[in-house]
C-alpha positions as CSV (number, residue, x, y, z in Angstrom):
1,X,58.9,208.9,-56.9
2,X,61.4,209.0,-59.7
3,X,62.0,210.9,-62.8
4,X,64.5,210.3,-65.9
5,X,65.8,212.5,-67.6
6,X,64.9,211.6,-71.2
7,X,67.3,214.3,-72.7
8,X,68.6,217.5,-72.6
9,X,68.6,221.3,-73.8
10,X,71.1,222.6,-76.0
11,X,71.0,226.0,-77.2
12,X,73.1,229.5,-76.6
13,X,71.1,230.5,-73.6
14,X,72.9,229.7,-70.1
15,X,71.8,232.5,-67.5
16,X,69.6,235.4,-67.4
17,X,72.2,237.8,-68.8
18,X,72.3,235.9,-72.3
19,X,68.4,235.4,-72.4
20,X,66.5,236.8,-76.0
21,X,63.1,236.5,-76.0
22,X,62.3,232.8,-75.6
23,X,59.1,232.5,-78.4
24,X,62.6,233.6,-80.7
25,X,64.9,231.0,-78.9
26,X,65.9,227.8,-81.4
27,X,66.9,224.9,-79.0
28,X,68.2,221.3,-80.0
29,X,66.6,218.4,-77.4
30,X,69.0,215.7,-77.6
31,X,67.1,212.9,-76.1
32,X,69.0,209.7,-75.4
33,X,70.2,207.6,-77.4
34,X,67.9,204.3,-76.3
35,X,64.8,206.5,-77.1
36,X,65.5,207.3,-80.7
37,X,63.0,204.8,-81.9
38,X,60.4,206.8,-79.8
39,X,60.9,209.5,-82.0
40,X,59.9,208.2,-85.2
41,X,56.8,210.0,-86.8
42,X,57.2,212.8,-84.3
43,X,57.9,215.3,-86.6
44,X,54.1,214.4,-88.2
45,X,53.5,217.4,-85.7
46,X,53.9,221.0,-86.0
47,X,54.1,221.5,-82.4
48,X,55.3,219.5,-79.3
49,X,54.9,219.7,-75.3
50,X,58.0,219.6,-73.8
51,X,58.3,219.0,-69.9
52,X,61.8,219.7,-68.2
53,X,63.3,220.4,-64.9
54,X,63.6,223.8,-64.2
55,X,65.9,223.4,-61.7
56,X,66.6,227.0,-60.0
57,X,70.3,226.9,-57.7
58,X,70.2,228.6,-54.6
59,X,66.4,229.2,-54.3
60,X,66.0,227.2,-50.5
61,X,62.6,229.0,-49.8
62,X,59.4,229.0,-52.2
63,X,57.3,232.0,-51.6
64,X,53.6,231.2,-51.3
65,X,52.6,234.5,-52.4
66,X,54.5,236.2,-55.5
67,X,54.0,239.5,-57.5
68,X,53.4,238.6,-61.1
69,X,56.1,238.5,-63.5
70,X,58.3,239.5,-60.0
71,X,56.8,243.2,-60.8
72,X,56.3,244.3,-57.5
73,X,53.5,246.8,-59.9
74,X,51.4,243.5,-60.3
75,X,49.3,242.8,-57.7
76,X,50.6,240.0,-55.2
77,X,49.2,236.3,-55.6
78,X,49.2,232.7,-54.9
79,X,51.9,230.7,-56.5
80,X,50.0,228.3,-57.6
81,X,48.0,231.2,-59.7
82,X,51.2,232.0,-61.9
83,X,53.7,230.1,-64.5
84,X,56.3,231.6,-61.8
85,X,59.4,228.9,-62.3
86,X,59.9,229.0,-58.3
87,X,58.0,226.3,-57.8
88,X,58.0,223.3,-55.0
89,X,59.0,220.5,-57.9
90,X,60.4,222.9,-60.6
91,X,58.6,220.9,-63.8
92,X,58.1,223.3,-66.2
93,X,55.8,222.7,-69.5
94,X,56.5,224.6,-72.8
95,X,54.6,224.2,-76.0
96,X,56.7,224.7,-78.7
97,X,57.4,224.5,-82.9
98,X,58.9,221.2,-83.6
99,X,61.6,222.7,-86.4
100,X,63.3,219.5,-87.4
101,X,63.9,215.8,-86.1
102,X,67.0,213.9,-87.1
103,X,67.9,210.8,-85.5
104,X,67.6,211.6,-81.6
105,X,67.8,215.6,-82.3
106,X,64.8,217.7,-82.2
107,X,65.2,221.2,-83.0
108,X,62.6,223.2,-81.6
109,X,61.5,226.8,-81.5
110,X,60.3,228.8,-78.2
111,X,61.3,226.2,-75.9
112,X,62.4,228.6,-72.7
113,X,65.0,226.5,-70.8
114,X,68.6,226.7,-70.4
115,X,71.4,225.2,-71.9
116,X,71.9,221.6,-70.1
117,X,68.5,222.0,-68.7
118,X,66.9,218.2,-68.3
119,X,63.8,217.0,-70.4
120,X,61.6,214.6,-68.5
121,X,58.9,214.0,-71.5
122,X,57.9,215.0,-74.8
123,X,54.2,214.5,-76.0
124,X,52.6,215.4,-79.0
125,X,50.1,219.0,-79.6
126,X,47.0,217.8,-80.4
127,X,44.4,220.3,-80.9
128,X,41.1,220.3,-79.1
129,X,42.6,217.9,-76.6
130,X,45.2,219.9,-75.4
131,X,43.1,223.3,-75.7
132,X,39.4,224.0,-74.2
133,X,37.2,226.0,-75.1
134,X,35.3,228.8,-72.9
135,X,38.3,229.3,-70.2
136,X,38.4,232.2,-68.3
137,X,41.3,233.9,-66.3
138,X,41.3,236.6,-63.8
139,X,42.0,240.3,-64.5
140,X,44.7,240.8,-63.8
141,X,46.4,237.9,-65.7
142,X,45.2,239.8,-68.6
143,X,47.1,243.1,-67.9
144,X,50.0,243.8,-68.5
């Protein structure tokens, strides 16, 4: 298996420390330059599905189980049963407001990546395909 990177983050957010609320965050995706033409009509869309590499350094063991949000107050589940970034391949999928697109630029808000972080694909927010109806979630998802 191998990905591309198809771009990359660019923003003022490059640790923890620095981090504002990400749904606040405005981020540029400079995807490269021999996929500008993919681009075109993109910003038809309000909102786009951005994929990227969460890549964590230092983490060399992935928990199966994990309190939520890392609150050890939240009860203690499966990975798998979170949006924890500690992940076994650290792809990460945001849904975000797609602000502005010039040439191979698009300006997005709420994207929650890091500066430099890599962008493996971008797809389009379609309603009623990429939402359904009558979903249920645990409990204690819903508290906070």
């Amino acid at each position: 298996m191998k990905l591309t990177s198809i771009g990359l983050v660019r923003n003022g957010i490059t640790n923890k420390s620095n981090r504002q609320k990400w749904e606040n965050v405005i981020s540029e995706i400079i995807i490269i330059p021999e996929l500008t033409e993919a681009l075109d009509n993109l910003d038809k869309f309000s909102h786009i599905i951005v994929l990227f590499w969460s890549y964590r350094p230092g983490k060399k063991s992935i928990p199966c189980k994990i309190h939520m949000q890392h609150n050890p107050g939240r009860p203690l589940v499966v990975l798998f049963a979170t949006r924890s970034p500690d992940r076994p391949n650290p792809i990460a999928k945001t849904t975000v407001q797609l602000l502005e697109l010039r040439e191979n630029i698009l300006k997005v808000k709420g994207l929650d990546a890091f500066y430099g972080t890599p962008v493996i694909d971008i797809k389009p927010f379609i309603p009623g395909y990429d939402s359904v109806e009558g979903t249920s979630v645990p409990e204690w998802v819903r508290k906070k």
